[in-house]
C-alpha positions as CSV (number, residue, x, y, z in Angstrom):
1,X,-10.0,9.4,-36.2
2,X,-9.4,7.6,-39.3
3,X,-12.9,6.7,-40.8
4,X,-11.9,4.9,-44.2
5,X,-14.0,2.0,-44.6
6,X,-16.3,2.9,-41.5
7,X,-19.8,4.4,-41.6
8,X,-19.2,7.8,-39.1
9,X,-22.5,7.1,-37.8
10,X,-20.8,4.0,-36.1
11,X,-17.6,5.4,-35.3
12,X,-17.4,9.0,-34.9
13,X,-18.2,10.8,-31.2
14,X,-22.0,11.3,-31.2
15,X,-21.3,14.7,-29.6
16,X,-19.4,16.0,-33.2
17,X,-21.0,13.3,-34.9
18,X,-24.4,15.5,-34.4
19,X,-22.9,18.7,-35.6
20,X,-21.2,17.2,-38.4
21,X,-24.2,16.1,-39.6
22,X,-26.7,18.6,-38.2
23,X,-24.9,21.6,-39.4
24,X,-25.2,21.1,-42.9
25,X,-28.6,20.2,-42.4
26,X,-29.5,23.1,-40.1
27,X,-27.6,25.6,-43.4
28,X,-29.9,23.5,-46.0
29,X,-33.1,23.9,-44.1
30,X,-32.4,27.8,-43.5
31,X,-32.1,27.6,-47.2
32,X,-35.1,26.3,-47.5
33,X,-36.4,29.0,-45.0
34,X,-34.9,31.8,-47.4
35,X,-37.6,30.9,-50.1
36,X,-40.5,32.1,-48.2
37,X,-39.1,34.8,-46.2
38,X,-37.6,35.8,-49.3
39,X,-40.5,36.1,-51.6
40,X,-42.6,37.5,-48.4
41,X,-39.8,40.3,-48.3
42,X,-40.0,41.0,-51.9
43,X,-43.9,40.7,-52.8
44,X,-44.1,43.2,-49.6
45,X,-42.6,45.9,-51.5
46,X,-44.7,45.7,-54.3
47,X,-45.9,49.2,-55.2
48,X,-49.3,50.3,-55.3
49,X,-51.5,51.2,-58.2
50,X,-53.7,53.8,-59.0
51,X,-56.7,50.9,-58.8
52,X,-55.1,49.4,-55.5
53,X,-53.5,50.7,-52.5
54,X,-51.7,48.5,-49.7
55,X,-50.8,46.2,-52.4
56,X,-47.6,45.0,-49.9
57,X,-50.2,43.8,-47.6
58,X,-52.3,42.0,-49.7
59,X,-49.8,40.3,-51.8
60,X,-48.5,39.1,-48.4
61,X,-51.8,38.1,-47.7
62,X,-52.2,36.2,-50.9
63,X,-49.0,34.0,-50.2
64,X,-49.9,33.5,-46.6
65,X,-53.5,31.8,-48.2
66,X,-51.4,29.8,-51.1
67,X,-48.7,28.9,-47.9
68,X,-50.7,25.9,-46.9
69,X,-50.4,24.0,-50.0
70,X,-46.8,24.8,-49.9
71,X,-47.0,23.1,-46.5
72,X,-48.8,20.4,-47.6
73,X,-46.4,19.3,-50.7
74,X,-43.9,19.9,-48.1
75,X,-45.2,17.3,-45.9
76,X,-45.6,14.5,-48.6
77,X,-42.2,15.1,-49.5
78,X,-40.5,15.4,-45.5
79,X,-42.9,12.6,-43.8
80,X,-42.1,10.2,-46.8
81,X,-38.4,11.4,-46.6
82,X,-38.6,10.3,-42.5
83,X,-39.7,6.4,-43.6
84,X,-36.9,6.9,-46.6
85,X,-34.0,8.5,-44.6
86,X,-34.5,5.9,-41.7
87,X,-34.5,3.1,-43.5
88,X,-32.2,3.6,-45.6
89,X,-30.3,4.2,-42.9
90,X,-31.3,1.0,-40.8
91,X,-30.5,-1.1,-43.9
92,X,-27.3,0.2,-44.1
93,X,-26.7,-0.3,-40.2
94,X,-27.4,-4.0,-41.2
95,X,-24.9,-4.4,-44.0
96,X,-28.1,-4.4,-46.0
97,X,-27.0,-2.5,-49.3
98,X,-29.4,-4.6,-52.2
99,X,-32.6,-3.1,-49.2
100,X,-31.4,0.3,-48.8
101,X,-31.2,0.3,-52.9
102,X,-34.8,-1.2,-53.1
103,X,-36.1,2.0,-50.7
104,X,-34.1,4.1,-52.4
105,X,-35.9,3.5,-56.0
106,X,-39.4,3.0,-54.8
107,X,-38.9,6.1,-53.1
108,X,-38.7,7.8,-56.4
109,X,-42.0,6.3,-57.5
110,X,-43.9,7.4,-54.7
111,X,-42.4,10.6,-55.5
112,X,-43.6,10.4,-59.2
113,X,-46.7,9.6,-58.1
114,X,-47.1,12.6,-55.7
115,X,-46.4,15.0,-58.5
116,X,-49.0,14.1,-60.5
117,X,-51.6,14.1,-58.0
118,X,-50.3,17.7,-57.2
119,X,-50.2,19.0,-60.8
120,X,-53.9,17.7,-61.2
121,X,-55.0,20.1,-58.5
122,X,-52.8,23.0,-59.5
123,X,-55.0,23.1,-62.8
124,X,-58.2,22.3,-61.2
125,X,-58.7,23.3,-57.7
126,X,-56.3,26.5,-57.1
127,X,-59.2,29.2,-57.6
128,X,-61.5,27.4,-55.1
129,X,-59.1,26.9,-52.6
130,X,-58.3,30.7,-52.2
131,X,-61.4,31.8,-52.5
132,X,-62.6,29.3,-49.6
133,X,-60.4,31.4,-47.3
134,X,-61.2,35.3,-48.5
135,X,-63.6,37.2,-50.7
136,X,-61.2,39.8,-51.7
137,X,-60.8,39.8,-55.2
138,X,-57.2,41.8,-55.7
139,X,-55.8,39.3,-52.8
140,X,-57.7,35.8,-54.6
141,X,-56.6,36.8,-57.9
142,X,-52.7,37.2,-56.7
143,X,-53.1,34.1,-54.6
144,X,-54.5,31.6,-57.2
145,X,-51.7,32.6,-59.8
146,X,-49.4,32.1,-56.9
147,X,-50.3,29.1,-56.2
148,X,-51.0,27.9,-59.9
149,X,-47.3,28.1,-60.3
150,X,-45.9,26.8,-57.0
151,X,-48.2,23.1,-57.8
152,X,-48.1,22.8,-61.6
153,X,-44.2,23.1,-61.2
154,X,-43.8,21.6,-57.9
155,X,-41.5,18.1,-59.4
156,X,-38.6,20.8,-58.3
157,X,-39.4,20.8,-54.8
158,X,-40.4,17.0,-54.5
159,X,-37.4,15.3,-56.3
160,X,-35.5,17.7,-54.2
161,X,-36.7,16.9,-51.0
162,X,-36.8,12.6,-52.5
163,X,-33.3,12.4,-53.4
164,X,-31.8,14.7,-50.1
165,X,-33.4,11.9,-47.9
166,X,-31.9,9.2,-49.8
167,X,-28.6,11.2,-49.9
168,X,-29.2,11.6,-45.9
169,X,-29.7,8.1,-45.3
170,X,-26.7,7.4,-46.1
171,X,-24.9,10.2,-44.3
172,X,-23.6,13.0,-47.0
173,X,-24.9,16.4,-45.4
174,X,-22.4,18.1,-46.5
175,X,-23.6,17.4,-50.4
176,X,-27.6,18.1,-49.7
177,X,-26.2,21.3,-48.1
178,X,-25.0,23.0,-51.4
179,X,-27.4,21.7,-53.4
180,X,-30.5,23.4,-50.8
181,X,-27.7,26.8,-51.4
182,X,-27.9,26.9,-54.8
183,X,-31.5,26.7,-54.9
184,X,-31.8,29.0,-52.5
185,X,-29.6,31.4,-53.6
186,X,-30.8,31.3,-57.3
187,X,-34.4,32.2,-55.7
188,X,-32.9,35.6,-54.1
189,X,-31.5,36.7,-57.1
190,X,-34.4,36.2,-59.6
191,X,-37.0,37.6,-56.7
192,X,-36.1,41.2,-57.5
193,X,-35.7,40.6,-61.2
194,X,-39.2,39.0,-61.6
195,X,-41.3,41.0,-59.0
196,X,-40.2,44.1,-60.4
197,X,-39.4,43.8,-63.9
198,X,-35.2,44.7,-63.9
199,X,-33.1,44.2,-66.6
200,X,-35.5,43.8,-69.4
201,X,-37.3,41.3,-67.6
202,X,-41.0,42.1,-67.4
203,X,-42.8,42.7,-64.0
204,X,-44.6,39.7,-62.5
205,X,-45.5,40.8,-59.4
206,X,-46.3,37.7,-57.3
207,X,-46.3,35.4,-60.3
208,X,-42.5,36.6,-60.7
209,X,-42.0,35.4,-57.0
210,X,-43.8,31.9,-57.5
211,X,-41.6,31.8,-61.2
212,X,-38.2,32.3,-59.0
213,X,-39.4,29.6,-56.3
214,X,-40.2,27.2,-58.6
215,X,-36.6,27.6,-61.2
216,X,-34.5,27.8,-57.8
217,X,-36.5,24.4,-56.5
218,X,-35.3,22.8,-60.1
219,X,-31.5,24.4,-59.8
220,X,-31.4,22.3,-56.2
221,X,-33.0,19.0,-58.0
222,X,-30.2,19.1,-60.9
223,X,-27.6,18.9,-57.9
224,X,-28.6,16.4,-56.1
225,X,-29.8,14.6,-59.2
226,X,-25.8,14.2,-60.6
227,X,-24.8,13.2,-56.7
228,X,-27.2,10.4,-57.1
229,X,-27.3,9.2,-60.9
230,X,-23.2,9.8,-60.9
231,X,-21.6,9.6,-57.5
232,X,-21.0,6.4,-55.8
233,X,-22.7,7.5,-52.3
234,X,-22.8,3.5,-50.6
235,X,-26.7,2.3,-52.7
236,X,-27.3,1.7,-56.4
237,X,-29.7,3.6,-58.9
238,X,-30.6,1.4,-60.8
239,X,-34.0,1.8,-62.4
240,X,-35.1,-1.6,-61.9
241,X,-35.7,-0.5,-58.2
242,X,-37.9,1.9,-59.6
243,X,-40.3,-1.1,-59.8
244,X,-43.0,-0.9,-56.9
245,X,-42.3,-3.6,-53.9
246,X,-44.2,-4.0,-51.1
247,X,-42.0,-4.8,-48.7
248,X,-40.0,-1.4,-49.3
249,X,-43.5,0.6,-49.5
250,X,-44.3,-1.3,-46.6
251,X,-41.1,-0.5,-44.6
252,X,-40.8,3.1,-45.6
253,X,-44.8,4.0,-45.0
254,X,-44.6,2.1,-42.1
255,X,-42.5,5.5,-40.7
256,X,-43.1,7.5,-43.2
257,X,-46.9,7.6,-42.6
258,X,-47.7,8.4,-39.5
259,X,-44.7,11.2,-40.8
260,X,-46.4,12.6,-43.6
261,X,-50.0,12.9,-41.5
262,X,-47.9,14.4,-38.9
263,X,-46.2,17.2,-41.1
264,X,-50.1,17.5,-43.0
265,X,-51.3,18.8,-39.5
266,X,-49.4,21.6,-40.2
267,X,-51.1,23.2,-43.5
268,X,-54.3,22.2,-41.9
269,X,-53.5,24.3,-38.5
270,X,-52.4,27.2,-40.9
271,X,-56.0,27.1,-43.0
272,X,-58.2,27.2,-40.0
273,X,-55.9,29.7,-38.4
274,X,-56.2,31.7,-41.5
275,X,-60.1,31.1,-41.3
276,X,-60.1,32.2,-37.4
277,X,-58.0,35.0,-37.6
278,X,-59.4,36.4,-40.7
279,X,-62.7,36.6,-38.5
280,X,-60.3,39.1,-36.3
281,X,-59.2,41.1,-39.0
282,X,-57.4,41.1,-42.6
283,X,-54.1,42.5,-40.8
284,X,-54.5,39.7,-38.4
285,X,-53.6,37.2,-41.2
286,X,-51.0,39.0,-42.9
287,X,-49.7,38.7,-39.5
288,X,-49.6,35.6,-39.5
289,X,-48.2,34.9,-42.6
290,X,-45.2,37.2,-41.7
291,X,-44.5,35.4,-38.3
292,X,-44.6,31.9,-39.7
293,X,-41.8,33.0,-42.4
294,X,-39.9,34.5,-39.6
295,X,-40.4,31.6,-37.2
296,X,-38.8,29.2,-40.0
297,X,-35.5,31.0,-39.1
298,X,-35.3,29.5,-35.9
299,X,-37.4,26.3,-36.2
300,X,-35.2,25.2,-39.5
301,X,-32.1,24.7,-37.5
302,X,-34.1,22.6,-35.3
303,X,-35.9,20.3,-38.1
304,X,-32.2,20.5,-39.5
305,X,-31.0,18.5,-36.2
306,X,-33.8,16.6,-36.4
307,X,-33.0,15.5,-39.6
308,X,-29.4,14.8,-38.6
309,X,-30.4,12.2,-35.2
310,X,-33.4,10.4,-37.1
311,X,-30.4,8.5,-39.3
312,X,-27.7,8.6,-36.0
313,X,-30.5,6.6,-33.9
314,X,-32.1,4.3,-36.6
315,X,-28.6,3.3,-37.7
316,X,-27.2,2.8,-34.2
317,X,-30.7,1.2,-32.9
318,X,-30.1,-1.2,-36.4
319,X,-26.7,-2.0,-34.8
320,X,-28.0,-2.4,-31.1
321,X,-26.2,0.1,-29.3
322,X,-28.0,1.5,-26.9
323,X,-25.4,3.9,-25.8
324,X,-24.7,5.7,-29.2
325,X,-29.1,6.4,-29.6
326,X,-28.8,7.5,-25.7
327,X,-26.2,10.0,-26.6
328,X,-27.7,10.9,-29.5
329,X,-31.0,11.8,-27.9
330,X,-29.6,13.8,-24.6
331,X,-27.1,16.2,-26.9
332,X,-29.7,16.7,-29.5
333,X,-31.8,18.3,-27.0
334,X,-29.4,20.1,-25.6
335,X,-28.6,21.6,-29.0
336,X,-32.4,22.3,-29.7
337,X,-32.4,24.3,-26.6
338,X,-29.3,26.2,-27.6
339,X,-31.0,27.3,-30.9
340,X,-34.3,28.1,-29.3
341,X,-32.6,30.3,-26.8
342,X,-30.9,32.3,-29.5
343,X,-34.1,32.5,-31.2
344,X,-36.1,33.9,-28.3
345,X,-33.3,36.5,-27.2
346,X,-33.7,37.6,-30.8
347,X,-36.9,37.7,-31.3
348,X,-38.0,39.3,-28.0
349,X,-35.6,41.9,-28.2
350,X,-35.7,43.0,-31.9
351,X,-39.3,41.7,-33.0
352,X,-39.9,45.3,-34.0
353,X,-37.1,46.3,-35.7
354,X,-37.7,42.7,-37.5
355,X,-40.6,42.9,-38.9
356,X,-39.8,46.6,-40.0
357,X,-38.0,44.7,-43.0
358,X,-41.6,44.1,-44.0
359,X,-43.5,46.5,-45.9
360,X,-47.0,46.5,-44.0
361,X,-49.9,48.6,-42.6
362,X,-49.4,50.1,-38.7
363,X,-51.4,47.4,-37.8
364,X,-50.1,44.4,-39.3
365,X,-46.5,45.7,-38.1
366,X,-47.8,45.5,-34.4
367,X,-50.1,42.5,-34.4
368,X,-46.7,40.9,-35.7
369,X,-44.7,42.0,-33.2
370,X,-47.4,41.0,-30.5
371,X,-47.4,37.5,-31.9
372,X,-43.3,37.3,-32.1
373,X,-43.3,38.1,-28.4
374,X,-46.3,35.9,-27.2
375,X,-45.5,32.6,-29.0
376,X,-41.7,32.2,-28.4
377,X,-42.7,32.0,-25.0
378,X,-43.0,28.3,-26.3
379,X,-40.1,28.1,-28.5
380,X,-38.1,25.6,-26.0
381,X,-41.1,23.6,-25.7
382,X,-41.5,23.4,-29.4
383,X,-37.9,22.5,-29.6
384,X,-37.8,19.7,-27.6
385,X,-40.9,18.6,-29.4
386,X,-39.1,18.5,-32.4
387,X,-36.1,16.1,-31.1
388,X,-38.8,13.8,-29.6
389,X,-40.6,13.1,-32.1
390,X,-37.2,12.4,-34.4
391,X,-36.6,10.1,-31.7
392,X,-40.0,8.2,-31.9
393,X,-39.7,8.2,-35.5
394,X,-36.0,6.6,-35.6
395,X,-37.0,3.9,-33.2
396,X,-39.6,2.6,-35.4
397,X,-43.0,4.8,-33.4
398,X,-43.8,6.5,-35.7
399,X,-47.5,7.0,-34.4
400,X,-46.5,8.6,-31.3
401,X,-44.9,11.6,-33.5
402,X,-48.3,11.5,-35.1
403,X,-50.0,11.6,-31.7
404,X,-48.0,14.5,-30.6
405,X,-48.1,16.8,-33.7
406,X,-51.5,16.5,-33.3
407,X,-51.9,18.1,-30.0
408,X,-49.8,20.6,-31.2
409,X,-51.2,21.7,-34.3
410,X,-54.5,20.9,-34.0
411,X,-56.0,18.7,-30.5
412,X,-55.0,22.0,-28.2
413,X,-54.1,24.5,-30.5
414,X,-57.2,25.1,-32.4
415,X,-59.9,24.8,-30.0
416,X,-57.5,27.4,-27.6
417,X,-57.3,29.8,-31.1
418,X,-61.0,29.8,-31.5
419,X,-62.0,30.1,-28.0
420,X,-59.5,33.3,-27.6
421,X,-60.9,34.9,-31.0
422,X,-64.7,34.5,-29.4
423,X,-63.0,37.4,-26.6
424,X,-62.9,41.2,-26.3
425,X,-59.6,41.2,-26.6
426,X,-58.9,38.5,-29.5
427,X,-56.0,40.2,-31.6
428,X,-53.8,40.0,-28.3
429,X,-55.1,36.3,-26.8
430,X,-55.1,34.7,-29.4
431,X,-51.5,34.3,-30.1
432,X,-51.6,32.3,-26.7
433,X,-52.8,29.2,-28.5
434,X,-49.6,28.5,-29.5
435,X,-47.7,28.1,-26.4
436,X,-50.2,26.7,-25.1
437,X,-50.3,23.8,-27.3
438,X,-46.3,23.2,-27.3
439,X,-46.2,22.7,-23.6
440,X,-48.8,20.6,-22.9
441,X,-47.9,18.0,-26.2
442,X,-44.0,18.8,-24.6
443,X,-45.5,16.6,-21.6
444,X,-46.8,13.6,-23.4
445,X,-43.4,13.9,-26.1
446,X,-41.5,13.4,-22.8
447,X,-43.8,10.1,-21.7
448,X,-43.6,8.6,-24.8
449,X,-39.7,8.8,-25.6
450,X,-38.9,7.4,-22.4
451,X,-41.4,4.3,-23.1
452,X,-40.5,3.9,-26.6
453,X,-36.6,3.9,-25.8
454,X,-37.2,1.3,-22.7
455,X,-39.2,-1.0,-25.2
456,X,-36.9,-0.6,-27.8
457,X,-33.9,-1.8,-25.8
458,X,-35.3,-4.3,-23.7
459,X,-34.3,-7.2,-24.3
C-alpha cells in the first residue's frame, strides 16, 4: 500500500499497523528494561570486603531503595508523555499542525521545569529518603550515592522520554527505537567498566553503575535531540513554542495528569512495599527488587503496545472512525495476551534458573523464585490492564486510568500486602497481593472501556 502523502495511522491495516508501531516500541522499552536489570546484574556481583560480606545483596538492596525515585522521574516524564503523545497525535488527526507544534514546545518547558525540581532534591533530600526505608549503614550509604547520581543527572532520562513522545505522536517508532538502543547499549558496556574498575578505569562500585545509567540516558537524548532539532518529522521546533500557553498545558495535563498520578502510584506501591516487606526480612526486599527488574522484561513489551494504540486511537477517535479505535482496542489485547503468556511459560518454568544470574543469599534466591511463581499468576490480568487504560487515556478519560492504577497499586494491593505480612506464613502470602490486586482492577478496566468507548462514539 502506497502511503506517500498519508498518515499510516489512517491508512494502514490496524492489524500490522499495531506491530509496526508496537514493535519498535516494545524493543525501546526492553531497552529501557536493560538499564535496571543491567546494573542489578552487575552491582550483584560486587565482591565482598574484608569489612563487609554479602555486599551482592546489599548493593541490590540499595538500588531496590533508590528504585522508587527512578519510578517516580519515570512517571513525570511517561504520564506527561501520554497528554503529549495523544495530542500531538489528535492535532495531527485534525490537520492541526501550528497545535501539535504548540504541545510539542510547551512540552519541553514542562520538562525543563521537572528537571529542576528533581536536581533540587538530589542535593537535598537523597540521604533522608534512604534512610526513611533502612537503618543499615553499608546499604544507606550505597543507596544515597546511587541515587545522588541518578537525580542530579536525571535531564538524560527526561528529555529522552519528552522528545520520544513528541516523536511518537507523530508516528516515527522506528527512530525512538535506536535512539532507546543506543542508550541502552552504551549503559551495558560501561556497567562492567565502572563497577569494577577495568581498563584503567577506577572501581565505582554502585556509583560506577548510577555513572553508566546516567551517560547512556544522555547518549539516547543526543539522538533523538538531532531527529527533532534537524529532521522534518510533520511539527515545527521552533523555540517560540517554547513559550508557556495555557491552552496547550491545558490540553496535554488534561491527559497527561491523571497519567502522571497514575504512573506515581507506582514508586509509592514500591516504598511501602519496601517498608512492609523489610518488616519480613532484609532478603525479602532484595527480593523484591530482583523481581521487579525481571518483571520489566515482560511488562515493557506490553507498556511498548500501549504506547503504540494510545496515538492509533486518539488519531483515529480525532478523525471519527469508530472502526479503526475498535480494531485497535480488540488486537491490542490480543497481543498483550500473547506477550503475557510467553512471559508466564518463562517464568514459571525457569524462575530458578533465572534468578541464578543473580548473585544473592540462599534466601533471597528462593523468596525470588516464590514471588516469580506466585504473581504471574496475574500477568494476563495485568496485561489487559495495561491496554485499558491506553484506551481510556486515548479517548480523552484519563481519570479512569487513574482510577484503575489505583486499585492496583495501592486501593487492593497494599492493604492485601500488609494484612498477609501480619501472618505466620508472610514470606510465602504475601506475594498474593499482587494478583490479587490485577484481577479485581481487571474487572472495573473492563466496565469502564466499554462506557468510555459507547460515550465517545455516540453521537
Amino acid at each position: 500500500m502506497n502511503l506517500q502523502g498519508k498518515n499510516k495511522m489512517a491508512e494502514m491495516p490496524v492489524k500490522s499497523l499495531l506491530l509496526n508501531m508496537g514493535a519498535p516500541m516494545m524493543i525501546s522499552m526492553l531497552g529501557q528494561a536493560f538499564y535496571n536489570v543491567v546494573d542489578t546484574f552487575f552491582v550483584s556481583h560486587i565482591p565482598d570486603t574484608a569489612q563487609v560480606a554479602d555486599m551482592g545483596d546489599k548493593g541490590i538492596n540499595a538500588l531496590t531503595l533508590a528504585f522508587p525515585i527512578q519510578m517516580l522521574i519515570m512517571a513525570l516524564g511517561v504520564g506527561t508523555g501520554v497528554g503529549i503523545n495523544a495530542m500531538i497525535a489528535k492535532n495531527l488527526g485534525r490537520g492541526d499542525r501550528e497545535q501539535a507544534s504548540r504541545t510539542a514546545g510547551n512540552a519541553i518547558f514542562v520538562t525543563l521545569c521537572y528537571f529542576v525540581l528533581i536536581f533540587l532534591f538530589g542535593l537535598t533530600a537523597s540521604e533522608v529518603f534512604i534512610h526513611s526505608q533502612t537503618a543499615d549503614a553499608v546499604i544507606a550509604g550505597m543507596g544515597t550515592t546511587y541515587l545522588r547520581i541518578i537525580t542530579i543527572f536525571s535531564f538524560g532520562t527526561l528529555g529522552y522520554m519528552c522528545l520520544e513522545k513528541i516523536v511518537m505522536g507523530t508516528g516515527r517508532t522506528t527512530i525512538t527505537m535506536v535512539c532507546q538502543l543506543a542508550g541502552a547499549i552504551t549503559n551495558i558496556i560501561l556497567d562492567p567498566i565502572m563497577i569494577y574498575g577495568l581498563f584503567g578505569c577506577p572501581a565505582m562500585g554502585v556509583a560506577g553503575a548510577a555513572g553508566a545509567t546516567v551517560i547512556g540516558q544522555f547518549v539516547s537524548l543526543i539522538g533523538i535531540s538531532v531527529v527533532y532539532f534537524k529532521k522534518d518529522i510533520g511539527i515545527d521546533n521552533s523555540f517560540r513554542y517554547l513559550r508557556p500557553e495555557k491552552r496547550a498545558l491545558k490540553n496535554i495535563y488534561s491527559i497527561g495528569l491523571p497519567a502522571i498520578v497514575m504512573q506515581i502510584l507506582t514508586p509509592i506501591m514500591s516504598y511501602a512495599l519496601n517498608l512492609i516487606l523489610g518488616a519480613i526480612s532484609v532478603s525479602a526486599v532484595t527480593a523484591y527488587g530482583v523481581y521487579y527488574k525481571l518483571q520489566n522484561f515482560i511488562f515493557m513489551p506490553g507498556y511498548g503496545l500501549n504506547n503504540a494504540s494510545i496515538p492509533i486511537i486518539s488519531y483515529n477517535y480525532g478523525a471519527k472512525d469508530k472502526d479503526r479505535v475498535s480494531q485497535t482496542i480488540r488486537y491490542g489485547l490480543f497481543y498483550v495476551s500473547v506477550i503475557m503468556l510467553i512471559g508466564i511459560v518463562l517464568l514459571q518454568l525457569f524462575a530458578r534458573q533465572i534468578v541464578g544470574i543473580f548473585s544473592v543469599t540462599e534466601e533471597s534466591h528462593q523468596l525470588c523464585v516464590l514471588a516469580l511463581r506466585i504473581i504471574t499468576c496475574g500477568f494476563f490480568f495485568a496485561g489487559a490492564n495495561i491496554i485499558l487504560q491506553g484506551v481510556c487515556q486515548a479517548l480523552g478519560k484519563g481519570g479512569y486510568s487513574l482510577v484503575i492504577s489505583l486499585l492496583r497499586f495501592v486501593v487492593l494491593a497494599l492493604p492485601l500486602a500488609w494484612g498477609f505480612s501480619m501472618t505466620a506464613n508472610a514470606a510465602t502470602l504475601v506475594w498474593l497481593a499482587l494478583p490479587i490486586a490485577e484481577a479485581g482492577a481487571c474487572l472495573t478496566a473492563f466496565v469502564f472501556t466499554k462506557k468510555t468507548y459507547q460515550k465517545s462514539f455516540a453521537k
